[in-house]
C-alpha positions in Angstrom: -78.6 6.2 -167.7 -80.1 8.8 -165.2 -76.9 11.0 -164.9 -76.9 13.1 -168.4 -73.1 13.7 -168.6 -72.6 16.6 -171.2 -75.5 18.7 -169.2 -74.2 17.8 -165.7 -70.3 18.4 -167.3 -71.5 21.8 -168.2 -72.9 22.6 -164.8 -70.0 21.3 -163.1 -67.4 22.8 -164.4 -69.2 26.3 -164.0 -68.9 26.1 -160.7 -65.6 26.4 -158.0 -66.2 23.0 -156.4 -65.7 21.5 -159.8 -63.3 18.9 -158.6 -65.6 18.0 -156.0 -68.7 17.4 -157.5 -67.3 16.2 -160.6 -66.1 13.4 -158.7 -69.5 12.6 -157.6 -71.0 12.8 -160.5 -68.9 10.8 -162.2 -68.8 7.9 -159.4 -72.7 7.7 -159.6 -72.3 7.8 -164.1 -69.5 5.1 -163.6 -71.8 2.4 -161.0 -74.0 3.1 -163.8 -72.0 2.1 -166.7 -71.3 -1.2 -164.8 -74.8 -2.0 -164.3 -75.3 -1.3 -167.6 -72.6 -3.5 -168.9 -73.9 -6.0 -166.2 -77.0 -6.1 -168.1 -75.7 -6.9 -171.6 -73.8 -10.1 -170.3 -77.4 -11.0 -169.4 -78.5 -10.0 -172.9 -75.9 -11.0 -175.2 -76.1 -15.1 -176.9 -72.4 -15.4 -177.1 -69.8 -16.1 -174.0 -66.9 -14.0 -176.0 -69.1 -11.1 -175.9 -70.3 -12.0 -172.2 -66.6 -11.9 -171.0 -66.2 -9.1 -172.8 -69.0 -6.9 -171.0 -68.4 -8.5 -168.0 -64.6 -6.9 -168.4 -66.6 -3.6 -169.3 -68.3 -3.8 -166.2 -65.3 -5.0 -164.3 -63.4 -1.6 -165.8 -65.8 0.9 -164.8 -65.6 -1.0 -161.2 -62.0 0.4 -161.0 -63.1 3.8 -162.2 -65.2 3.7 -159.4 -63.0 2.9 -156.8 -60.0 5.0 -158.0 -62.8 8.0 -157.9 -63.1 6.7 -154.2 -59.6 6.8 -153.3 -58.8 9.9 -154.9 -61.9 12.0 -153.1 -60.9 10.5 -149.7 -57.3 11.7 -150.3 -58.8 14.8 -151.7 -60.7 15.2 -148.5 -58.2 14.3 -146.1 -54.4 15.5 -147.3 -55.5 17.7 -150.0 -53.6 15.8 -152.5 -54.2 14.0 -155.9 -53.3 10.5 -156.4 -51.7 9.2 -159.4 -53.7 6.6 -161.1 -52.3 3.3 -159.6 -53.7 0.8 -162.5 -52.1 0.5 -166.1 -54.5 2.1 -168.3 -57.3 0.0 -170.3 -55.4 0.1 -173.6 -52.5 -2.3 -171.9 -55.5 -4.4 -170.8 -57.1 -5.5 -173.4 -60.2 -8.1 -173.3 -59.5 -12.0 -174.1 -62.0 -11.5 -177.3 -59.4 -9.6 -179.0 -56.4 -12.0 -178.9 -59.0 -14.5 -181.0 -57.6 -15.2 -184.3 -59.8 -14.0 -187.2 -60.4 -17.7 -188.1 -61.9 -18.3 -185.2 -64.1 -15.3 -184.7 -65.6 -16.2 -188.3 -66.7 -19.5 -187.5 -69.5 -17.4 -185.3 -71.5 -15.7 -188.3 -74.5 -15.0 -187.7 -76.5 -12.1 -188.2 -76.5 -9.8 -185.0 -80.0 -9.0 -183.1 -81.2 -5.1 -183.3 -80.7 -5.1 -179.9 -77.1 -6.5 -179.2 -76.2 -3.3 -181.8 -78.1 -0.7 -180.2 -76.7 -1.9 -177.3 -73.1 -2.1 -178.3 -73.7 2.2 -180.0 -75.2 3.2 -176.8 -72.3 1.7 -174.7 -70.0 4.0 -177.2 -72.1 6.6 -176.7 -71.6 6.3 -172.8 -67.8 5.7 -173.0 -67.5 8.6 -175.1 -69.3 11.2 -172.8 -67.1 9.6 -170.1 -63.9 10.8 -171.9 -65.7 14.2 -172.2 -66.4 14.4 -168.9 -62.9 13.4 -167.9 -61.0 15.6 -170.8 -63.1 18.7 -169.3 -62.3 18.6 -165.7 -58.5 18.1 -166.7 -59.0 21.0 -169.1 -60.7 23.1 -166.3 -57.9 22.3 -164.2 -55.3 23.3 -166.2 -57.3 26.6 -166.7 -56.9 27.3 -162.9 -53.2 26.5 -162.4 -54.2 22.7 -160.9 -52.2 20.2 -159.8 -50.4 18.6 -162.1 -50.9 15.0 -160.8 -54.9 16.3 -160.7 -54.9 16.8 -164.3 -52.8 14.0 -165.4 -55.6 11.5 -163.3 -58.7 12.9 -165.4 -56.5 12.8 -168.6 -55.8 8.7 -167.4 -59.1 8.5 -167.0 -60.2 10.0 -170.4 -57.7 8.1 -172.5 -59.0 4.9 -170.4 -62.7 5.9 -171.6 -61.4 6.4 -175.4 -59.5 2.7 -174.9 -62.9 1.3 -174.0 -64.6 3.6 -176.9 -62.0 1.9 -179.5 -63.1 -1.7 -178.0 -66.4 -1.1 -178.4 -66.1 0.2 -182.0 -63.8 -3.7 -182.6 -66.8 -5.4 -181.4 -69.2 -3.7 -183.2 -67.6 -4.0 -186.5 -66.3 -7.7 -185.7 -70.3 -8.7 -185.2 -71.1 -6.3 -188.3 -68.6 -7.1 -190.4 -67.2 -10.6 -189.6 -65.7 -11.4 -193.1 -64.1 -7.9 -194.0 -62.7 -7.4 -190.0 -60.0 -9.2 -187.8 -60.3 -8.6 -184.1 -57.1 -7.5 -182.2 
């Protein structure tokens, strides 16, 4: 990923335009994290963990566009927008409704690459919810808006929702005996 969150986190939130440029910086990170998810669907042996990352990519899509929306209303009413999707943990991916029957019948020992893939996807996801926790946090330090702060805090639990996924799959591919999906 080009767009180093925690550093570019730190330098944004030192700064007045904060809001602003946070919102750039985390539309380009998020068109990142779908490309990046759109390359493990291309990577991955398995169509459950294909639709999965293809949801993953799909998700940080709507990040992207509710970004959008908000900097255009931002720009032109001054106003934040509520988040206008239910967040990720009230969507969750068809590979975790599979019964643990089922996902067993796939053992089969998991490439290097498919896990390093899978840890730096949580890695991503969790300096996403940083990134998201620390502009509501600087908000609320400068008497924001409360429908401002509540829209990065959306955003950050939606991050952590796709964090706790991530953590599912990786121990369901791990762990397949000892670990029940859903």
């Amino acid at each position: 990923m080009t767009v180093d969150l925690k550093s570019e986190l730190a330098r944004v939130l030192s700064r007045n335009s904060f809001v602003s440029e946070g919102i750039d910086v985390a539309m380009a990170a998020e068109q990142e994290g779908a490309d990046a998810y759109k390359l493990l669907v291309s990577k991955t042996r398995f169509q459950d963990e294909k639709d999965f990352f293809h949801f993953m990519a799909g998700q940080e899509e709507l990040h992207y566009q509710q970004l959008g929306e908000l900097k255009k209303s931002l720009i032109s009413a001054g106003n934040y927008l509520a988040l206008s999707k239910s967040p990720a943990s009230e969507m969750v991916p068809k590979i975790f409704a599979k019964k643990r029957e089922e996902w067993n019948k796939r053992v089969r020992p998991p490439s290097q690459e498919e896990l390093q893939s899978i840890l730096d996807a949580m890695d991503l996801e969790k300096a996403f919810r940083d990134f998201y926790k620390g502009i509501a946090g600087r908000l609320e330090k400068t008497a924001g808006d409360p429908v401002g702060i509540a829209f990065f805090d959306g955003l950050a639990e939606w991050e952590q929702a796709h964090y706790d996924y991530l953590d599912q799959l990786f121990e369901g591919i791990t762990y397949p005996q000892q670990y029940t999906l859903g």
